[in-house]
N, C-alpha and C positions, 0 to 999 in steps of 0.2 A: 504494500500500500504506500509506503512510504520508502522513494528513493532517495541517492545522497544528494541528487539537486536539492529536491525537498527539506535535507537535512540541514544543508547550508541556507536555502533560505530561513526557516525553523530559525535557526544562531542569529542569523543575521537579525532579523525581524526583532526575535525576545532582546538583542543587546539595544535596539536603537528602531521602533518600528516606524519613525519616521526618516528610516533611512530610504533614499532614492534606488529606484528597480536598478536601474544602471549602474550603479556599485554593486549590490547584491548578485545583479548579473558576471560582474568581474572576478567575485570571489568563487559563482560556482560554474564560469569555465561557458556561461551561457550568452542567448542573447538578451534585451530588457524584455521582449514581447514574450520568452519564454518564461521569465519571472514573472512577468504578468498574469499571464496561465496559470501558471503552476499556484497563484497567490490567488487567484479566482479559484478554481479549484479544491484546494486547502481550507478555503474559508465554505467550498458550498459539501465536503463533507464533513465539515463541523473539525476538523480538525486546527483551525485558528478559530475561536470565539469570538474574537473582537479586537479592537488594537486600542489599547489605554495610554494613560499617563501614570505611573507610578510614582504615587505622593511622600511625602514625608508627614505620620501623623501626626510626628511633634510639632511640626513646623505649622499644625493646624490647629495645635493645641490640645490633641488626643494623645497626653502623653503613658497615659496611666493603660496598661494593656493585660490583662488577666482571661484566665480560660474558667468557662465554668461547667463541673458536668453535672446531670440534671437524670435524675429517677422519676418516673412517670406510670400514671396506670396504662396498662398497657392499650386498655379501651381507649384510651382518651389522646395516645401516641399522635397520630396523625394530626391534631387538633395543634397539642404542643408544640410540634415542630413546626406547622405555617405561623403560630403566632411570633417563634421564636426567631423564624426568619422575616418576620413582616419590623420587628423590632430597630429603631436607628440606628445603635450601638452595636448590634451586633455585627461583627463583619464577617464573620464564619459560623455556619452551622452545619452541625454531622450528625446524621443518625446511626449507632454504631451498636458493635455489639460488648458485651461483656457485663460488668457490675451496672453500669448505664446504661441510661437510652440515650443520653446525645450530648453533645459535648460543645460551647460555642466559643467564638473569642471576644472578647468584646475589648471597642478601642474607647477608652472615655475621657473626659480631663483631669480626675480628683477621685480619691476614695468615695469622699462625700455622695459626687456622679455614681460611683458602680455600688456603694449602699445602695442609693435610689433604684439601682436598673437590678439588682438581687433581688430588692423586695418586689418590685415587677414582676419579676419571673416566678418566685415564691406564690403568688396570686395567681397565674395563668391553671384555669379550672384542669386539673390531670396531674400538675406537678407534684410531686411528694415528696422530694428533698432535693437539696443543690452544696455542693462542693465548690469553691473558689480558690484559685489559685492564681494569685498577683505574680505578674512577672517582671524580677530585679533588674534581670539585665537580658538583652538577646542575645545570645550565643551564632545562633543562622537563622536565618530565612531567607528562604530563596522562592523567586517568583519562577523562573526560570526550568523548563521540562526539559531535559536532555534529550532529544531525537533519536 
């Protein structure tokens, strides 16, 4: 499905996706009209989602970042996880398996902020208990899928 033209544009794209077809074409040995393809393509089997801007939350004032997992009746699962993803703060949500049912990240400004959005989620009718975990310091994260 996925060749090494593919691959390079892939790189290319996640390092700088407003990089110009014409360079991406030089790195993978192509023409631009073939990058162009290959980028229509890529995007109509769902394999590029979309092409962002990768922000800084600090810089937005979301410095405070904590994970929270969340125990749920099980009847009520489906309900908890739209509300949890309909949520501002949250910027990740998983429905997973193990001790939980779902795990989110939430990016806020203050403790104060993720007290507020705990007892939120405390309230959403299914929840049965929550877990929080503030994060010190980041170690990795990487937006970036290797091809």
């Amino acid at each position: 499905m996925i060749d090494d033209v593919d691959k390079v544009i892939l790189e290319a794209l996640q390092d700088d996706a407003r990089m110009a077809f014409r360079k991406i074409a030089e790195k993978a040995g192509v023409s631009e009209a073939t990058v162009f393809i290959r980028v229509k393509k890529l995007q109509e089997k769902g394999v590029i989602k979309r092409f962002t801007a990768l922000v800084s939350p600090e810089a937005l004032g979301k410095s405070l970042t904590a994970f929270v997992l969340i125990n749920a009746d099980p009847k009520r699962l489906q309900t908890v996880l739209e509300t949890l993803g309909s949520m501002d703060d949250v910027y990740e949500a998983y429905d997973v398996t193990g001790t939980y049912y779902a795990i989110i990240k939430i990016r806020t400004e203050n403790r104060e902020k993720l007290a507020k959005i705990i007892d939120q989620i405390g309230l959403i009718d299914g929840v049965t208990s929550t877990e929080t975990a503030i994060v010190l310091r980041c170690i990795k994260e990487e937006t970036r899928i290797k091809p």
